[in-house]
C-alpha positions as CSV (number, residue, x, y, z in Angstrom):
1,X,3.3,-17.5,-12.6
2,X,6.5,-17.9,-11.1
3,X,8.8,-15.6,-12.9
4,X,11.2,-16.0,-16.0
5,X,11.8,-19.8,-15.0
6,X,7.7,-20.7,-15.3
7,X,7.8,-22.7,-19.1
8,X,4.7,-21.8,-20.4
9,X,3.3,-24.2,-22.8
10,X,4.3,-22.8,-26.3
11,X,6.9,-20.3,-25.3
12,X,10.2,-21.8,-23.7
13,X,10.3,-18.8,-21.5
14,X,13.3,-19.1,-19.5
15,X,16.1,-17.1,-17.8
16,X,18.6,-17.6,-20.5
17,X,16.0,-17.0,-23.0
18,X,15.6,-13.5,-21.6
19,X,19.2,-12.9,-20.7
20,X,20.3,-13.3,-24.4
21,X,17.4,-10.9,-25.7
22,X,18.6,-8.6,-23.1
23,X,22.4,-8.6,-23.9
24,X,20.9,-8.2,-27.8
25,X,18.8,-5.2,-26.5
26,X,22.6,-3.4,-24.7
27,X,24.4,-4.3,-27.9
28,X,21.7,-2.3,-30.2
29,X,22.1,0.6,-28.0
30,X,25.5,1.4,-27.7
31,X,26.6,-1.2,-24.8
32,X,25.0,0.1,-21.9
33,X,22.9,-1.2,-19.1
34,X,19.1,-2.6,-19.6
35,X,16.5,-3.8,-17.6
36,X,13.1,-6.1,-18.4
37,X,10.2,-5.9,-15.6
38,X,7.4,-8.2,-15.9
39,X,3.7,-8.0,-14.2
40,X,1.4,-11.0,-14.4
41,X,-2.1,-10.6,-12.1
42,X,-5.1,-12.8,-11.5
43,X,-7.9,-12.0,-9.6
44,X,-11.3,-13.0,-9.0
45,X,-14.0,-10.6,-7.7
46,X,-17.3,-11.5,-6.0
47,X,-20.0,-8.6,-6.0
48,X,-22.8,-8.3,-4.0
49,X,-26.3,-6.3,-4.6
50,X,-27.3,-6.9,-0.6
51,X,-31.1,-5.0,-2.1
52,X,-31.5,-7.2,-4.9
53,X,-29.7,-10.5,-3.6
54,X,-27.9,-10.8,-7.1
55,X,-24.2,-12.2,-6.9
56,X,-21.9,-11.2,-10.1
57,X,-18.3,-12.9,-10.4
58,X,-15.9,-12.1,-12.5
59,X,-12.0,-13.2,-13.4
60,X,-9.6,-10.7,-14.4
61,X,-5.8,-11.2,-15.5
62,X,-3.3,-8.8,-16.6
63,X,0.0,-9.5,-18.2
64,X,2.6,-7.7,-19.3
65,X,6.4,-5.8,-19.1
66,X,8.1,-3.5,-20.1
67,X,12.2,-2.6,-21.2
68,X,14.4,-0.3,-20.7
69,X,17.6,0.8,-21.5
70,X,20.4,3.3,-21.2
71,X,22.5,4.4,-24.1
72,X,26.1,6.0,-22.7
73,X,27.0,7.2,-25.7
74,X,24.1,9.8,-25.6
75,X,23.1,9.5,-21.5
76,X,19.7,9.0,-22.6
77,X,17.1,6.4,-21.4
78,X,15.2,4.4,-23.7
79,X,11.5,2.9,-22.9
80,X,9.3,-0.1,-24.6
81,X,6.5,-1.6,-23.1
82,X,3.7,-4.7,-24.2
83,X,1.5,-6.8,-23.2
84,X,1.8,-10.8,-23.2
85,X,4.4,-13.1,-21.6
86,X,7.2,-13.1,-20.8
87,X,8.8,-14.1,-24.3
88,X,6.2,-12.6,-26.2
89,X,6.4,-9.1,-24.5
90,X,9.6,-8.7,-24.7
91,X,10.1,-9.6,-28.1
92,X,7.4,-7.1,-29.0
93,X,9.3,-4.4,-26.6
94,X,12.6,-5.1,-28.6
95,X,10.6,-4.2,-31.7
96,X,9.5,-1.2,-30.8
97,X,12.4,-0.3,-29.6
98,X,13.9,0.6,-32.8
99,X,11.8,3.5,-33.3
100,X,11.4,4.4,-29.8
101,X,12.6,8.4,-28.7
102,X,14.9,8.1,-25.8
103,X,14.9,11.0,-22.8
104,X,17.8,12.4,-21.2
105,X,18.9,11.0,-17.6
106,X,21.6,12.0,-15.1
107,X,22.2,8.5,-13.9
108,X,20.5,5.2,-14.2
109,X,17.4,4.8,-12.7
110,X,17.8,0.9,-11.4
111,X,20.6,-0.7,-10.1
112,X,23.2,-2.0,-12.6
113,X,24.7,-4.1,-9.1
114,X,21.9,-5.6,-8.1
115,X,21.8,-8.9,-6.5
116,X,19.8,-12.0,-7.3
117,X,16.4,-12.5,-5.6
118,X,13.8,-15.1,-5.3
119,X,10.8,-13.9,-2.8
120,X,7.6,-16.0,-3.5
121,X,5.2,-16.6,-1.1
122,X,5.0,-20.1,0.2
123,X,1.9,-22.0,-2.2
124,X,-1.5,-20.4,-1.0
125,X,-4.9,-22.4,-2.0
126,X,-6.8,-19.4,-3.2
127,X,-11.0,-19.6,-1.8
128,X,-13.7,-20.7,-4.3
129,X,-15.9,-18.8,-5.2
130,X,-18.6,-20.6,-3.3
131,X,-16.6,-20.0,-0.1
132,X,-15.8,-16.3,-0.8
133,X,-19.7,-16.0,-1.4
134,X,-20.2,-18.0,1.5
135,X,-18.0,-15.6,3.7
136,X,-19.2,-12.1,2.1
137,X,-22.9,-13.2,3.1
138,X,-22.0,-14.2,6.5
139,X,-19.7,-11.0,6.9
140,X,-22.2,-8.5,5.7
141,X,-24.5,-6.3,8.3
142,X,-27.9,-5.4,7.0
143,X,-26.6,-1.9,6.9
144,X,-24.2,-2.3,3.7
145,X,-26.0,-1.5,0.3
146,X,-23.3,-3.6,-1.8
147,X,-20.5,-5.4,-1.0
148,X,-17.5,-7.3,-2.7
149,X,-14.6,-9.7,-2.1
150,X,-11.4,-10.4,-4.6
151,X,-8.6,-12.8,-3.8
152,X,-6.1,-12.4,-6.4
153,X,-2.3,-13.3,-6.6
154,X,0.0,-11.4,-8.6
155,X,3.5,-12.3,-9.9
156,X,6.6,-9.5,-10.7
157,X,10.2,-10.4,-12.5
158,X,13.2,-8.2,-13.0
159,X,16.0,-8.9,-14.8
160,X,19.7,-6.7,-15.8
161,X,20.6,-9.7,-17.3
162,X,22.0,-13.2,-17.4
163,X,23.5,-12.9,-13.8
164,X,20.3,-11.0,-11.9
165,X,17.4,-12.1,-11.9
166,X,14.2,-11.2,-8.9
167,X,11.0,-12.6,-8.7
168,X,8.0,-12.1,-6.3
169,X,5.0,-13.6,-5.4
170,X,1.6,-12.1,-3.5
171,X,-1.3,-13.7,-2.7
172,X,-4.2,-11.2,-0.9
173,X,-7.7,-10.7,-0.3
174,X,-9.7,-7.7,0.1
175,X,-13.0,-7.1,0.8
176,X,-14.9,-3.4,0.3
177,X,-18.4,-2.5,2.1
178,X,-20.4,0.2,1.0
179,X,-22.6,1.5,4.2
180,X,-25.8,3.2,4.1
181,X,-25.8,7.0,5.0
182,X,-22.0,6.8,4.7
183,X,-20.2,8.0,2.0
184,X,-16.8,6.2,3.0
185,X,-16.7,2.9,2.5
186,X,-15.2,-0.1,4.7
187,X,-12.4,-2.2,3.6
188,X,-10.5,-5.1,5.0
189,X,-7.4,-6.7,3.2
190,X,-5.1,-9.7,4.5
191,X,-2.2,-11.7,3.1
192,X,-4.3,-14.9,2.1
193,X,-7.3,-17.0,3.0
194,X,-6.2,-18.1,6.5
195,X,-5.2,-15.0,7.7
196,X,-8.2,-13.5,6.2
197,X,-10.6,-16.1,8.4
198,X,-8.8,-14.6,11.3
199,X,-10.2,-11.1,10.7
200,X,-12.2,-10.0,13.5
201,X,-15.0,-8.0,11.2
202,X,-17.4,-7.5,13.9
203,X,-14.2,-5.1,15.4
204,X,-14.2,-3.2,12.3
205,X,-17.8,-2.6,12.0
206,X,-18.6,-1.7,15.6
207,X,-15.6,1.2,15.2
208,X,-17.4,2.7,12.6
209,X,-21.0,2.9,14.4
210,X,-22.1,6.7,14.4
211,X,-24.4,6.1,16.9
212,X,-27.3,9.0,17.1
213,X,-25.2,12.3,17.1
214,X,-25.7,15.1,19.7
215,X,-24.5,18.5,20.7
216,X,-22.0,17.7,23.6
217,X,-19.2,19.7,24.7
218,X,-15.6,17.4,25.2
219,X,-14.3,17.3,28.5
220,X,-11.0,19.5,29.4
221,X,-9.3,16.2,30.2
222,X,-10.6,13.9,27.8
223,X,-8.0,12.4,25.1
224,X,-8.6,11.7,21.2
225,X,-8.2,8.3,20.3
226,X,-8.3,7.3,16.4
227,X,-10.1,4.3,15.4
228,X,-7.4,1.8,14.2
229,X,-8.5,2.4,10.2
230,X,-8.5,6.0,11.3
231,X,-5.0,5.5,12.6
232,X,-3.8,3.9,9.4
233,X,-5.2,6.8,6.7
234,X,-4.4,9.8,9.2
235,X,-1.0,8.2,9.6
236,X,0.0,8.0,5.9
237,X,-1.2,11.6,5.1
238,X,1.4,12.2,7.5
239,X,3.7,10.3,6.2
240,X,3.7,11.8,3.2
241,X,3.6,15.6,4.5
242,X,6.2,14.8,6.9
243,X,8.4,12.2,5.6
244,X,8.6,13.0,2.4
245,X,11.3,15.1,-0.1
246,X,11.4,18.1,1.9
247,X,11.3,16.0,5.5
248,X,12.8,18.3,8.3
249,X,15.3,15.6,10.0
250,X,15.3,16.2,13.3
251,X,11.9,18.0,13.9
252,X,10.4,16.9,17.7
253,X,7.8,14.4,17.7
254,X,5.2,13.1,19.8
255,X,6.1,10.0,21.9
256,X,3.7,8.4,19.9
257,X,5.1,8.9,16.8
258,X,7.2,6.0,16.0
259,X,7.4,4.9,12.0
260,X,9.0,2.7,10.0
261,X,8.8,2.1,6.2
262,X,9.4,-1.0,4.5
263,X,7.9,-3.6,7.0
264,X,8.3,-6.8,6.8
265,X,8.2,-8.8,3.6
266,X,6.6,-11.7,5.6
267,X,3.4,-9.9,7.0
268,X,3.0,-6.9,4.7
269,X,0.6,-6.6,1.8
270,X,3.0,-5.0,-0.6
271,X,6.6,-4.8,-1.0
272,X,9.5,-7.3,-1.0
273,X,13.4,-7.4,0.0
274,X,14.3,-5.1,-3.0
275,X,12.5,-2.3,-4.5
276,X,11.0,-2.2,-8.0
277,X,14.3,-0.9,-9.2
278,X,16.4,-3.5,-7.5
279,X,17.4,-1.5,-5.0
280,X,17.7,-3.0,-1.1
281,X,15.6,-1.1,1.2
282,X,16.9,1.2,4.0
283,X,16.7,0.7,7.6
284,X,13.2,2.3,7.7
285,X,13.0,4.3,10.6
286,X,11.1,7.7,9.8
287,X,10.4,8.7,13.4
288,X,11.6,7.4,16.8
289,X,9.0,8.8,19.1
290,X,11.3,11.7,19.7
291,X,12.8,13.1,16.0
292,X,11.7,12.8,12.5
293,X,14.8,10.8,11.6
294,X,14.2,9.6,7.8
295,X,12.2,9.7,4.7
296,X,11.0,7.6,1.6
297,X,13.0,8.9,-1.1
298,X,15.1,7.5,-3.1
299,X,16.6,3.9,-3.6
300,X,15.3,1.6,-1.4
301,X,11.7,3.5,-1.9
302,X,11.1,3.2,-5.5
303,X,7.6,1.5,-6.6
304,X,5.8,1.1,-10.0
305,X,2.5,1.8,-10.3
306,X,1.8,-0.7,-13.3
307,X,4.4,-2.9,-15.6
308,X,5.0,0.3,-17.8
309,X,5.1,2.7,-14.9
310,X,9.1,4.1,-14.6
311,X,9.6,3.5,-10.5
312,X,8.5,6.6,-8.1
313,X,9.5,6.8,-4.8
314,X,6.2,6.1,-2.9
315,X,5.7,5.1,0.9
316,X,4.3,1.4,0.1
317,X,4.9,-0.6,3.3
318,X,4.5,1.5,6.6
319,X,4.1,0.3,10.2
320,X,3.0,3.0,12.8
321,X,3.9,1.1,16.3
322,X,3.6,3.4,19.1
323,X,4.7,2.5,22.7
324,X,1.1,1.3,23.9
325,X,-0.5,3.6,27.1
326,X,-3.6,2.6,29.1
327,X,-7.1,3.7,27.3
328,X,-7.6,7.1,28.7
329,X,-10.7,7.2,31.0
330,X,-12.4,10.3,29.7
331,X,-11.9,10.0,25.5
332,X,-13.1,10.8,22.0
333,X,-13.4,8.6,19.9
334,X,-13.2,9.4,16.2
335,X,-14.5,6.7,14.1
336,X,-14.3,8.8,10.8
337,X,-12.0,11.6,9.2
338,X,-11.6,13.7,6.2
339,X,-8.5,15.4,5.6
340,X,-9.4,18.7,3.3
341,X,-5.6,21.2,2.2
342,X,-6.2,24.5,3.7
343,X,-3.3,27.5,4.0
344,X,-0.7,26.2,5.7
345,X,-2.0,22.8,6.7
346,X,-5.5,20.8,6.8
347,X,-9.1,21.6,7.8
348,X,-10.1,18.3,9.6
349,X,-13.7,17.1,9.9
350,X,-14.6,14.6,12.9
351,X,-17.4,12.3,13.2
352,X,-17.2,9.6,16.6
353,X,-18.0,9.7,20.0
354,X,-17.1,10.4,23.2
355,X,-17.1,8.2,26.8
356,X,-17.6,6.7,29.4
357,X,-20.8,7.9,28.3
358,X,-20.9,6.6,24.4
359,X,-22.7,9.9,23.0
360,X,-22.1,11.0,19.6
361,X,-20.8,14.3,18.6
362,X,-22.2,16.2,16.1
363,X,-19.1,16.7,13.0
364,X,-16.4,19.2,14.2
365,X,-14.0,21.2,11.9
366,X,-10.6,22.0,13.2
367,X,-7.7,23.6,11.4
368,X,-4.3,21.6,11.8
369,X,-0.9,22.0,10.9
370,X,0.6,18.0,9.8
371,X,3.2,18.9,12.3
372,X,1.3,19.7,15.3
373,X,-0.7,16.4,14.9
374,X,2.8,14.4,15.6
375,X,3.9,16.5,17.9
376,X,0.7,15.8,19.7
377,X,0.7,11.8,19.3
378,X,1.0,10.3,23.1
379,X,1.1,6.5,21.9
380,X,-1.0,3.3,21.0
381,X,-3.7,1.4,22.3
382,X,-4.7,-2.1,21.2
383,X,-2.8,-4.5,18.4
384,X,-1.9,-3.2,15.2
385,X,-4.5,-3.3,12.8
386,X,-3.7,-3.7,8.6
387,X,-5.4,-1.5,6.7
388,X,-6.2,-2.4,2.6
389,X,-3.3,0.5,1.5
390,X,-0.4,-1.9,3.9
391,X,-0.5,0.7,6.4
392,X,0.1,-1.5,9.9
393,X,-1.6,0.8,12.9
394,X,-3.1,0.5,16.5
395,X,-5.8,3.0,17.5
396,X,-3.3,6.6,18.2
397,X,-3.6,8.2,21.4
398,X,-3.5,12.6,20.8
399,X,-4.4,15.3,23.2
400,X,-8.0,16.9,22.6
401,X,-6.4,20.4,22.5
402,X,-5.1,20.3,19.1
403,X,-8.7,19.3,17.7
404,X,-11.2,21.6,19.9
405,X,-11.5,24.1,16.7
C-alpha cells in the first residue's frame, strides 16, 4: 500500500494508468482541473474483557477514493466516490460521473500547482498479535474493566494528473482503557511499535489516580497545573475557540501560551508536508507566548475526514511547547476535566488533587471565558506528552484565581 505505483496483482495500477483516466475525466468536463484521492487502511484490534479473561481480535481494511472535478465552463464542482483500488475505484468514479449533479464553487478547492510528493514512513514491522496481547496484559492495572490495542497503517494518494502525484504512509498504535468508576477513558497512541515500547504507562496511570476526595479549601498561592493529557484536550478546545475563523490576531496571551500547528511530519501522528488538498502548510505559529498570531484556516489546514470527505480546514497536528518553569511548591493538580458551553464561555468541572499534601478535592465548577484561560497560562513543566488526537503537550502551569468558582 504504497500509492498509485504499488502493482497490485490483477490490476496494473500505475501512475500513468491513473494520469490518462484523469486527463479523460478533464476532457469530459469541459477541460478543467481534476483531482483523484485514494485511502487504503489496515488495522488489527486486540480487545480485552479484563472480568471475563476473553481476548477478541479482529482485522479491518478499508479502501477506497474518490474524484473530483471542476467544469469552467459552468464554475461548478463535480464529485464521484467508490470503493476498491486504485484502478478499480476510479474507473467506477468515472462512471458515475456521467450522471453525477455538480455544485457551484468560487474557486477550486485543491491546488491545480501542486508539487510532487513522496512521504512514506520508513518500513515499520507491525506487532503480532501474540505480542500486542502480550503487552495489553502486562500494561493493564486491575482497575480497567476492558481494554484494547490496534496497530494499523494506513496509506493516502493524490493525484492532478500525470505531472503530480503525493503519497503518504502512517504506521500507529493506540491503545484505550476503560477504568472503573470513571467514565473517561485512558488512551495512549505512538508512531509505531518501538516508540510505543517506550511509553511510560505507569506515568499515565498514576496522573489519573483520584485518590479519596475531601473537602479542602486551595491555598491563596497555590498554582493549577494540568495533567499532561489534560494539557493536550484543554489545549485543543482552545485551539479551536481561539485559533479558529474568527481568531482575534493580536489578542495578549499568557507566557505559557505558545502554539504551533502542523508539527513535524517525522514525530506527529497525523499529517504530512502538504495538506489533503495539496496545499503546503504555513509556518504554524498560533501563539508566541505573548499574541495570538495565526489560525488554522485555509490552505495549508485542509483535512479529510474519510476518502469521500471534500477537505475542511481542521487543527490536525498541534504542539503546545511552553517555556518550562519550576513545579510550583504549593499546586493543584487536575487529573480530569470536562469542558460543558455556557453563555459566553465554558462551565469547567475539576477533579485532582492538591500538594505537598496529596489530598483530593472534592469536583469544583468554575465558569471561564476560553480567553481568560490563555491569558492565564504561566508555562510548562515536564516533556511533552502525545496525546491519541496528535496533540504534543507538557503538564500547563495557570494561576488558581481563574478556577476558584
Amino acid at each position: 500500500m504504497s500509492g498509485f505505483d504499488e502493482r497490485k496483482e490483477g490490476t496494473g495500477d500505475s501512475v500513468e494508468t491513473v494520469a490518462d483516466l484523469l486527463e479523460k475525466t478533464s476532457r469530459d468536463h469541459g477541460g478543467g482541473p481534476v483531482e483523484y484521492f485514494h485511502r487504503s487502511s489496515r488495522s488489527l484490534r486486540l480487545s480485552w474483557n479484563c472480568s471475563s479473561g476473553e481476548v477478541d481480535a479482529r482485522r479491518g481494511t478499508e479502501e477506497g477514493g474518490a474524484l473530483r472535478w471542476l467544469d469552467p465552463r459552468r464554475d461548478c464542482v463535480g464529485f464521484a466516490a467508490s470503493s476498491g483500488d486504485v484502478l478499480a475505484s476510479l474507473v467506477a468514479c468515472r462512471t458515475i460521473s456521467a450522471e453525477t449533479p455538480e455544485t457551484p464553487v468560487d474557486a477550486c478547492p485543491w491546488n491545480t500547482a501542486a508539487e510532487p510528493i513522496d512521504d512514506i514512513d520508513a518500513p515499520a514491522k507491525l506487532p503480532s498479535p501474540e505480542e500486542m496481547e502480550l503487552w495489553l496484559r502486562a500494561n493493564t492495572p486491575e482497575t480497567a474493566e476492558s481494554a484494547w490495542i490496534e496497530a494499523g497503517c494506513t496509506c493516502e494518494a493524490w493525484s492532478t494528473g500525470r505531472a503530480t502525484v503525493q503519497t503518504r504512509s502512517r504506521t500507529r498504535v493506540w491503545a484505550l482503557w476503560m477504568p472503573e468508576n470513571d467514565p473517561r477513558p485512558m488512551f495512549l497512541a505512538a508512531r509505531c511499535w518501538r516508540e510505543w515500547l517506550g511509553q511510560d504507562v505507569a506515568a499515565a496511570w498514576a496522573d489519573r489516580d483520584p485518590g479519596s476526595p475531601r473537602d479542602a479549601s486551595w491555598p491563596d498561592d497555590a498554582k493549577v497545573v494540568f495533567s499532561p493529557e489534560t494539557s493536550a484536550f484543554v489545549g485543543r478546545a482552545l485551539v479551536g475557540a481561539l485559533h479558529g475563523p474568527d481568531a482575534e490576531l493580536g489578542f495578549k496571551v499568557g507566557s505559557g501560551w505558545v502554539v504551533r500547528s502542523n508539527a513535524d511530519p517525522a514525530t506527529s501522528l497525523f499529517g504530512s508536508v502538504s495538506d489533503d488538498a495539496g496545499f503546503p502548510p504555513p509556518a504554524g505559529v498560533l501563539a508566541d507566548g505573548r499574541h495570538v498570531v495565526g489560525n488554522w484556516v485555509g490552505p495549508g489546514n485542509l483535512r479529510r475526514g474519510s476518502f469521500r470527505d471534500l477537505p475542511e480546514s481542521k487543527p490536525v497536528c498541534l504542539e503546545i511547547d511552553p517555556p518550562r518553569i519550576d513545579p510550583p511548591k504549593r499546586s493543584v493538580w487536575v487529573s480530569r476535566l470536562s469542558l460543558h458551553p455556557a453563555e459566553d464561555g465554558w462551565l469547567v468541572e475539576l477533579h485532582g488533587r492538591q500538594y505537598p499534601d496529596g489530598a483530593s478535592f472534592r469536583p469544583r465548577w468554575a465558569h471561564v471565558r476560553p480567553q481568560r484561560i490563555v491569558e492565564s497560562c504561566l508555562g510548562g513543566i515536564g516533556p511533552g506528552r502525545t496525546s491519541h488526537h496528535g496533540t504534543i503537550s507538557p503538564s500547563l502551569v495557570f494561576d488558581a484565581w481563574l478556577f476558584k468558582g
